[in-house]
C-alpha positions in Angstrom: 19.2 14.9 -19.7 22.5 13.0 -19.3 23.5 10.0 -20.5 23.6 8.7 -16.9 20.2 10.6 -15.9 18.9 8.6 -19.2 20.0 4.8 -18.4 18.7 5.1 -14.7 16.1 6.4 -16.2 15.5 3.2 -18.4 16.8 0.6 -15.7 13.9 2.2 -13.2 11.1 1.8 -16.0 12.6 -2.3 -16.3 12.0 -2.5 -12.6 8.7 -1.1 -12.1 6.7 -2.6 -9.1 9.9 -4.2 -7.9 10.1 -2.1 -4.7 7.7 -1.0 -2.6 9.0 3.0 -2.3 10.6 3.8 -5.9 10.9 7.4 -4.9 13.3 6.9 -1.7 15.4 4.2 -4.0 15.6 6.2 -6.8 16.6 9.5 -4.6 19.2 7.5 -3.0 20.9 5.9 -6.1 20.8 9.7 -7.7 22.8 11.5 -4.8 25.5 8.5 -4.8 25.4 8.8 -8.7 24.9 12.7 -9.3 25.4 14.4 -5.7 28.9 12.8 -4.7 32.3 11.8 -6.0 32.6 8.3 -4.8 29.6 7.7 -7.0 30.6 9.1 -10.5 32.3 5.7 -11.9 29.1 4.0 -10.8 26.5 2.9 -13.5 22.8 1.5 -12.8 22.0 -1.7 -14.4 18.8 -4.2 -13.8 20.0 -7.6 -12.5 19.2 -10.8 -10.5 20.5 -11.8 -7.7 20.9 -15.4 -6.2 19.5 -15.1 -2.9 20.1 -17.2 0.0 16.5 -18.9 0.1 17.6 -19.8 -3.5 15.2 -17.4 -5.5 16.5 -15.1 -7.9 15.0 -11.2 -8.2 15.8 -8.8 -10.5 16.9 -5.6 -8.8 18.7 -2.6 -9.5 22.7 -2.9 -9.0 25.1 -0.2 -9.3 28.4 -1.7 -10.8 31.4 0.2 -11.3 34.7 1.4 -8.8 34.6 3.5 -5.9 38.1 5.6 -4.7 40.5 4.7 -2.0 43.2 6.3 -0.8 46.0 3.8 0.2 49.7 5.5 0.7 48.4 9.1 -0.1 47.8 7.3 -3.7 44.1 7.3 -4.7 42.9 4.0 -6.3 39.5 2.7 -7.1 38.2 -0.4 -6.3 35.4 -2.6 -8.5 32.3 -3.3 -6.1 28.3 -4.2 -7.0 25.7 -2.7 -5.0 22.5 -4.8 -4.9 19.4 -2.8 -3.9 16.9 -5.3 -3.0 13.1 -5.3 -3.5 12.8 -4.9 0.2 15.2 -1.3 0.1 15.1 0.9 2.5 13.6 -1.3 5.2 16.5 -3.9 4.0 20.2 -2.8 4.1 22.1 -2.7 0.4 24.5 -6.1 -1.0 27.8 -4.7 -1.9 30.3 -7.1 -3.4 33.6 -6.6 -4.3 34.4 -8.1 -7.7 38.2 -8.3 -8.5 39.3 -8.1 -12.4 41.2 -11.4 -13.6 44.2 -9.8 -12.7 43.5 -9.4 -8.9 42.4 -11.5 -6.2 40.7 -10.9 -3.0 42.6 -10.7 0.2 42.5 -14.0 2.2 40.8 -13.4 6.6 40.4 -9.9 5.4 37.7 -8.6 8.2 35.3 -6.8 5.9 34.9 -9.0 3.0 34.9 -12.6 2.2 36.1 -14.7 0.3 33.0 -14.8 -1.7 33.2 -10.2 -2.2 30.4 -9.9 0.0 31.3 -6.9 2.5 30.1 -7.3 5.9 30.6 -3.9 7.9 28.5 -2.7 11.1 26.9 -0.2 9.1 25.3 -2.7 7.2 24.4 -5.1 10.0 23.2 -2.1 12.0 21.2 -0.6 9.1 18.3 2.1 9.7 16.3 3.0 7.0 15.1 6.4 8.0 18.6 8.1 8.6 21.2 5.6 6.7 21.8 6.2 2.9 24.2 4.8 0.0 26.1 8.0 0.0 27.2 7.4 3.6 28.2 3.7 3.0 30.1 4.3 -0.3 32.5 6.8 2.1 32.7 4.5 4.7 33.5 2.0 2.0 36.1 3.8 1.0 37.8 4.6 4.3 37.7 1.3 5.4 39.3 0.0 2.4 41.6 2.7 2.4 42.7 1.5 6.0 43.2 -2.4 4.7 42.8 -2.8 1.1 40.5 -6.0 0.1 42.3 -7.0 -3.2 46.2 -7.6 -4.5 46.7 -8.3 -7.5 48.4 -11.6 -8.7 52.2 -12.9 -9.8 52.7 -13.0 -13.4 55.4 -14.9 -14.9 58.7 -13.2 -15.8 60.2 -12.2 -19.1 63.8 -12.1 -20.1 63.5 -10.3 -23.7 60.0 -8.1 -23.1 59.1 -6.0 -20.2 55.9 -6.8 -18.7 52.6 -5.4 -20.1 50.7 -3.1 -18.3 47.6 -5.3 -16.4 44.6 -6.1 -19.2 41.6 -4.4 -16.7 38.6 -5.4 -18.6 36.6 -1.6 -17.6 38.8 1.7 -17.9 37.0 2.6 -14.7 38.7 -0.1 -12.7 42.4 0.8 -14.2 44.6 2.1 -11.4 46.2 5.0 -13.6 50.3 5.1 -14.1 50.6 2.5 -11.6 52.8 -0.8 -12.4 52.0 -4.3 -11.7 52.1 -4.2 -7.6 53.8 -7.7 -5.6 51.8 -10.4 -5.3 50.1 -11.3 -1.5 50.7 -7.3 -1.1 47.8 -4.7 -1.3 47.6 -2.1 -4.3 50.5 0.3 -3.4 52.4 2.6 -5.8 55.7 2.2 -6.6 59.1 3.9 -5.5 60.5 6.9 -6.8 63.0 6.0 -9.5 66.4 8.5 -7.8 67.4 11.6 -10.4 70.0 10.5 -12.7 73.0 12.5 -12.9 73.5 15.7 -14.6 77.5 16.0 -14.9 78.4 12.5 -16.2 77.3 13.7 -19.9 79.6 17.0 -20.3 82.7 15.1 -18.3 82.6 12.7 -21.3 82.0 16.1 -23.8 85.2 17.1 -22.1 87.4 14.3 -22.5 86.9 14.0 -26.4 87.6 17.6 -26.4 90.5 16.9 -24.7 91.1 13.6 -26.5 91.0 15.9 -30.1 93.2 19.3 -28.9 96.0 16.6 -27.8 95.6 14.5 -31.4 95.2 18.0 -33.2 98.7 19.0 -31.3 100.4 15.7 -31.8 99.8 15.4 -35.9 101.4 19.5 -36.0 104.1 18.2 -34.3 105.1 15.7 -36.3 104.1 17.8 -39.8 106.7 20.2 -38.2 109.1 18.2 -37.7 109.4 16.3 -41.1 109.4 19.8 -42.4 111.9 21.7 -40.3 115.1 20.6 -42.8 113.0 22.1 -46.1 111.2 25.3 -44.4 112.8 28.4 -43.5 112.6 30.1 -40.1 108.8 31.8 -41.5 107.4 28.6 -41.9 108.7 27.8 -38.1 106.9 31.1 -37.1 104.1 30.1 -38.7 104.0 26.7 -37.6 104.3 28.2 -33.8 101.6 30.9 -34.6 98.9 27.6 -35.7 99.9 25.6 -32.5 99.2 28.6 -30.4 95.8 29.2 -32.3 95.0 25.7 -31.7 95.5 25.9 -28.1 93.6 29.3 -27.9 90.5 27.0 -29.7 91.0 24.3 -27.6 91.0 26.6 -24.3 88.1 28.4 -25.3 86.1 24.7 -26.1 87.4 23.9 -22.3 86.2 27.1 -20.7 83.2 27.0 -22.6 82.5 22.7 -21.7 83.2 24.2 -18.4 80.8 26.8 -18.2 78.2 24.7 -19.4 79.1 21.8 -17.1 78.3 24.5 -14.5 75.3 26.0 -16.2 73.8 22.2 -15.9 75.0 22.1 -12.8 72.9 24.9 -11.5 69.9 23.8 -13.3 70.1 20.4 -12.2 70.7 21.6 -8.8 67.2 24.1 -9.4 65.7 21.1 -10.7 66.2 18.7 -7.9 65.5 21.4 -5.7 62.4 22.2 -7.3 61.4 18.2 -7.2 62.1 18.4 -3.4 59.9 21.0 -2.9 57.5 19.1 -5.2 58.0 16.8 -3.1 57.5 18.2 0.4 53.9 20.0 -1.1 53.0 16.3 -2.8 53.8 15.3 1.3 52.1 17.8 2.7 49.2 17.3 0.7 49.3 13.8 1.4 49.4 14.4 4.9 46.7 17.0 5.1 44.5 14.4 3.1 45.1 11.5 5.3 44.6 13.9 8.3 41.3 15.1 6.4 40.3 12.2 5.9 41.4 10.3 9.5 39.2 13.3 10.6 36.3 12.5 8.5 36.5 8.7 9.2 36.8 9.6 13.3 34.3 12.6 12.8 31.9 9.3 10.9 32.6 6.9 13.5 31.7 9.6 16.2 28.9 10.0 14.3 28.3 6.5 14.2 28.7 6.2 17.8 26.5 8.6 18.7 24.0 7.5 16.8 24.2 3.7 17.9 24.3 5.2 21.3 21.4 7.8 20.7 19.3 4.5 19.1 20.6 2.5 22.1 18.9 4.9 24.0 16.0 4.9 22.1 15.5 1.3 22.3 15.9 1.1 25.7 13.1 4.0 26.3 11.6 2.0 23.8 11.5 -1.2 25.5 10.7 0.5 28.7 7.7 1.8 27.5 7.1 -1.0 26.0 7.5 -2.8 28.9 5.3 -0.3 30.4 2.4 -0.7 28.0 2.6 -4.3 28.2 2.4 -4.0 32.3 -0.7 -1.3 32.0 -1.9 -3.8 29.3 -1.9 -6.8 31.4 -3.2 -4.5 34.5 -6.3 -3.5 32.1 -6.7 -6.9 31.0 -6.8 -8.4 34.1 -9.4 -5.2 35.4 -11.2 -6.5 32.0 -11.3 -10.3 32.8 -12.3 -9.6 36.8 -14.9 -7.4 35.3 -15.8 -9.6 33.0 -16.2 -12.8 35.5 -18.2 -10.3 38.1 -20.6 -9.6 35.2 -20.5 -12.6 33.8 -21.6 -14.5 37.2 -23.8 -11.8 38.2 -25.5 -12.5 34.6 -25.4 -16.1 35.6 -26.9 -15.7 39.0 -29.6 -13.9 37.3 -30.2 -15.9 34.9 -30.4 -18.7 37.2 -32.9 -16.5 39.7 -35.1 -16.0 36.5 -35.1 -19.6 35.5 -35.8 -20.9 38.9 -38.5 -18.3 39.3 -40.1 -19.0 35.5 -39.6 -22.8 36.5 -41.4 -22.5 40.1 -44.5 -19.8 38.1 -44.9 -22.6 34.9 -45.0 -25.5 38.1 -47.9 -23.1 39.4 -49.3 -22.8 36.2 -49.2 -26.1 35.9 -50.7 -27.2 39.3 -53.5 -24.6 38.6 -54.1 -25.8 35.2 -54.3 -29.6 36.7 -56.6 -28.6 38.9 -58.6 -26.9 36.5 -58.5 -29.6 33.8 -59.4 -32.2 37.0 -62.5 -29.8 38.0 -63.3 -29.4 34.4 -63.1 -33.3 33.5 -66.0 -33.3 36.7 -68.0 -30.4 35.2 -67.7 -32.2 31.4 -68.8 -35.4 33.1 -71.9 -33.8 35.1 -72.8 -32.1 31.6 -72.5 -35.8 29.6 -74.8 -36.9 32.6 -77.3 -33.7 32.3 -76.9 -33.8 28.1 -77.9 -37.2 28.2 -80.7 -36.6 30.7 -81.6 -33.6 28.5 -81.7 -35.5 25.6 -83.9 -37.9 26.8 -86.0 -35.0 28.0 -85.6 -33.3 24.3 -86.6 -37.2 23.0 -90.1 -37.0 24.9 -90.6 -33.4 24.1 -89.7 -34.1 20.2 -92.5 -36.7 20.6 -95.1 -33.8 21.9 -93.8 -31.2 19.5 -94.8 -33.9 16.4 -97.9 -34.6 18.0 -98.5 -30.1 18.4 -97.2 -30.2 14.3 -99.8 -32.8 13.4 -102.9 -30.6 15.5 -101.5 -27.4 14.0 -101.1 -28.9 10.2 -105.1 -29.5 11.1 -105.7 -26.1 12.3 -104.0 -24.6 9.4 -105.9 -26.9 6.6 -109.0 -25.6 8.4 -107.8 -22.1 8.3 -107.0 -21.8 4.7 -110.4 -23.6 4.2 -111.7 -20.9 6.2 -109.6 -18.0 4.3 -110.7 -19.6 0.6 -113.7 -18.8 1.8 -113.8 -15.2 3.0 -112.2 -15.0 -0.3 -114.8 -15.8 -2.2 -116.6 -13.5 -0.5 -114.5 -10.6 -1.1 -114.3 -11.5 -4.8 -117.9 -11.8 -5.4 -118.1 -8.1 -2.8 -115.3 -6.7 -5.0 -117.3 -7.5 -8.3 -120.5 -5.7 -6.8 -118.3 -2.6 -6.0 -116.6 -2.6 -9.3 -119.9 -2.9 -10.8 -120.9 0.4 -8.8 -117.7 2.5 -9.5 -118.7 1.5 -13.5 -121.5 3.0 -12.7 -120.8 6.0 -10.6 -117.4 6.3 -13.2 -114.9 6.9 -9.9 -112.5 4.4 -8.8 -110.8 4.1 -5.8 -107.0 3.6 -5.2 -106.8 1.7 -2.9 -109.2 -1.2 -5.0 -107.2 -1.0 -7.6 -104.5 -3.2 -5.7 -105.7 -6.0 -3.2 -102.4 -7.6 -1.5 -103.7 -11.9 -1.0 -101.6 -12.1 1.9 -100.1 -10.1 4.9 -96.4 -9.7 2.7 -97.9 -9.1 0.1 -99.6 -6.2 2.4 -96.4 -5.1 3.6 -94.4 -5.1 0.2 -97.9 -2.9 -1.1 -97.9 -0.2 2.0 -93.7 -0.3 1.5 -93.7 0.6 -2.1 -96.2 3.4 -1.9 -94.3 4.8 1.0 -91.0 5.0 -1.1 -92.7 6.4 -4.4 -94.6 9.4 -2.2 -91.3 9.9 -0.2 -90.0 10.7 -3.9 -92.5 12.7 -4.9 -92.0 14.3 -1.5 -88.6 15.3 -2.3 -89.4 16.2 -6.0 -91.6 19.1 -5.0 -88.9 20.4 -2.5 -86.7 20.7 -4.7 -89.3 23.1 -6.4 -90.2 24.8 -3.1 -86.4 25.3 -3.7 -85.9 26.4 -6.5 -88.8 29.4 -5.9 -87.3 30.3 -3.2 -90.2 29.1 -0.6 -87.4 27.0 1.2 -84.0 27.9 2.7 -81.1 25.4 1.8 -80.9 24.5 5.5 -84.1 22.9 6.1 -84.3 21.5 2.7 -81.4 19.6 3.5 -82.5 18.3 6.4 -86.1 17.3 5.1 -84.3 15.7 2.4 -82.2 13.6 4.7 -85.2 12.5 6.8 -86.6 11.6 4.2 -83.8 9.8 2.7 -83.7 7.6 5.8 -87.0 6.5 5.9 -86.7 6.0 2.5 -83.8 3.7 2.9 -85.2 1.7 5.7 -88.6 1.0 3.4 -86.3 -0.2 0.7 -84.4 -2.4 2.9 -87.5 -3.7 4.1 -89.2 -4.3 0.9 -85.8 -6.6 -0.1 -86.1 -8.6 3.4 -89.6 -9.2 2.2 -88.6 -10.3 -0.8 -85.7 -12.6 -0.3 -87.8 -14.6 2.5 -90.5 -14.9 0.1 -87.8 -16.6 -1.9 -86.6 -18.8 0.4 -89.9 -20.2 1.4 -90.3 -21.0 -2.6 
């Protein structure tokens, strides 16, 4: 991983849930950082930024230059890119920030006074086919077309030639160019003109010259103080050194000469050579601006098209908006008519129903008046025949004591009459006991008397349950020899079962009236 890769890779961890789609943000700021040129002098940093509802938010900022091309010289001008929280449904904040040395063009018609760049690219911003790539290299075309910075006057100096400008950030240096005018954009300069070649060897000639003449001048003279004491030898060879002096000195001429012309030529190749430098550096120039006037007309067409082609979209848009809001309204007002119809046709029934439940409960109530009026004659023709009946009841109460009192006498002379049969069956049952004792049989049936009819009853009772028992004992032995079929010992047992049941239900009638007569 780069060291680039690695500090966006830090500043993204710093701004974690800051926007809303991290992966388009991040894509973006990689492919202006890793995927383009305009973008390599670019570095991500986390910052705030003063907002114009005067809240601050940290958000990532790319700080750094971008290139122009201004006079087929490229420069590269300091900006800040503000993503906000809001990116990609928000456009980007580019400012440009000029070094100390610089200042910011004044009624330039892309940036203010303040840095901020205003641009229709940013103003018509769409987040699903715009991208940071696309506005750094419109950036740079438009401030290639009208740079937004100059840089400022500094103040002459007579004994030091000026220092090259202090640019705080080597990316934001504008390489081998000298301080530009002030109120003027960032240009380079002029071509300083060739300096020239010949001027040096004229002056080697002339001190050659200067010397053979000197040279010549001092012989002469030495020859002439010496002509009176030399002979005619010394003459010769006075006249031989003269003419090997000249011989050296033409040969130092011819050879100044032919290297005047040697430099001649070269500076001749040389200047050619810079010409045709010169005419490739122009034609590359010119081939760059006409790339690039391509590109930028190729991007506005672009631009064009695509503001027309959204144009066009909007329109349909909004005409099928308009539409929908039309069918809407239509549906709505089918809605609300159908609606009212139901809603009165509820109300109509509603109102037939309550009518109708109103005029049945008036009915009702009519009928029950009647009623309760018949009734209230009935209850008072009852008070009348209760009150007759209870005088009636009153004189038959007096006759029923007067029966009570005749049948209390009746009854005293009946159990009078029954103490006496008594007697006589005690004093018969002794003579018949006193027989069996003799005869040594007793009967069964004297060896119970019942006193009284229940008592009877509760006797015969008891003696039917005990033989239905034993009844049912020796079936189940008829049974269990075999002299019986399971069938009809079944169904003896449950007739006997029943009458069974009904003696002992009997028997406990018996016996709680007996106890509630105690």
């Amino acid at each position: 991983m780069s060291t680039q890769e690695a500090l966006i890779s830090i500043v993204f961890n710093r701004l974690s849930g800051v926007y809303r789609d991290p992966s388009r943000v991040m894509r973006d700021a990689e492919d202006l950082l890793f995927s383009s040129d305009l973008g390599s002098q670019l570095h991500p940093r986390a910052e705030p930024l003063m907002l114009n509802d005067g809240t601050s938010s940290l958000m990532l900022m790319l700080q750094g230059t971008i290139p122009m091309t201004y006079r087929d010289v490229t420069y590269h001008i300091p900006i800040d890119m503000y993503l906000p929280p809001h990116y990609p449904a928000r456009p980007p904040i580019v400012f440009v920030r000029p070094v100390p040395t610089m200042s910011i063009k004044a009624n330039h018609k892309n940036v203010g006074q303040d840095g901020m760049v205003y641009m229709s690219y940013l103003h018509s911003w769409n987040p699903d086919s715009y991208d940071l790539t696309e506005l750094a290299s419109l950036m740079s075309i438009m401030f290639g077309e009208e740079p937004p910075c100059y840089a400022r006057a500094r103040p002459p100096s007579s004994s030091l030639p000026p220092p090259p400008p202090p640019y705080p950030r080597p990316d934001c240096m504008f390489s081998s160019v000298p301080p530009p005018t002030p109120h003027h954009p960032i240009c380079p300069p002029p071509p300083s003109p060739p300096r020239p070649f010949s001027s040096g060897y004229s002056s080697i000639l002339s001190t050659l010259a200067g010397a053979v003449t000197s040279t010549a001048t001092s012989t002469a003279a030495v020859a002439r103080l010496q002509v009176a004491d030399r002979t005619k030898t010394v003459e010769e060879a006075r006249l031989k050194e003269i003419e090997r002096e000249v011989a050296e000195a033409n040969l130092a001429v011819e050879a100044a000469r032919r290297a005047e012309e040697q430099e001649k030529a070269e500076a001749k190749r040389r200047t050619e050579e810079q010409k045709k430098a010169e005419a490739k550096r122009r034609a590359e120039a010119e081939e760059r601006a006409r790339l690039a006037e391509e590109r930028r007309r190729r991007i506005e067409l672009e631009r064009l098209a695509e503001e027309r082609r959204r144009r066009i979209e909007q329109e349909e848009a909004a005409r099928e908006a308009e539409r929908v809001r039309l069918a809407e309204e239509a549906r709505l007002r089918r809605e609300r008519a159908d609606a009212i119809a139901v809603a009165t046709s509820a109300a109509r029934s509603a109102m037939k129903d309550l009518f109708d439940r109103a005029r049945g409960e008036l009915r009702v109530e009519l009928r029950d008046q009647k009623r309760l009026e018949a009734g209230r004659e009935r209850i008072d023709a009852l008070v009348r025949e209760g009150e007759e009946r209870k005088a009636r009841l009153v004189s038959e109460n007096e006759q029923l004591d007067e029966s009570i009192r005749a049948l209390n006498l009746w009854l005293k002379a009946v159990d009078d009459e029954r103490r006496r049969q008594q007697q006589d069956a005690d004093a018969t049952e002794g003579k018949q006991c006193q027989n069996e004792d003799e005869g040594g049989i007793v009967k069964a049936d004297l060896i119970a008397i019942p006193a009284d009819t229940h008592s009877a009853q509760m006797l015969a009772l008891s003696t039917e349950s005990a033989a239905i028992d034993d009844c049912v004992y020796f079936l189940d032995m008829a049974l269990v020899r075999g002299s019986l079929t399971l069938e009809v010992f079944l169904k003896e047992v449950r007739r006997l079962s029943k009458r069974q049941f009904l003696a002992k239900a009997h028997l406990i009638k018996i016996e709680k009236m007996l106890a509630s007569e105690r």
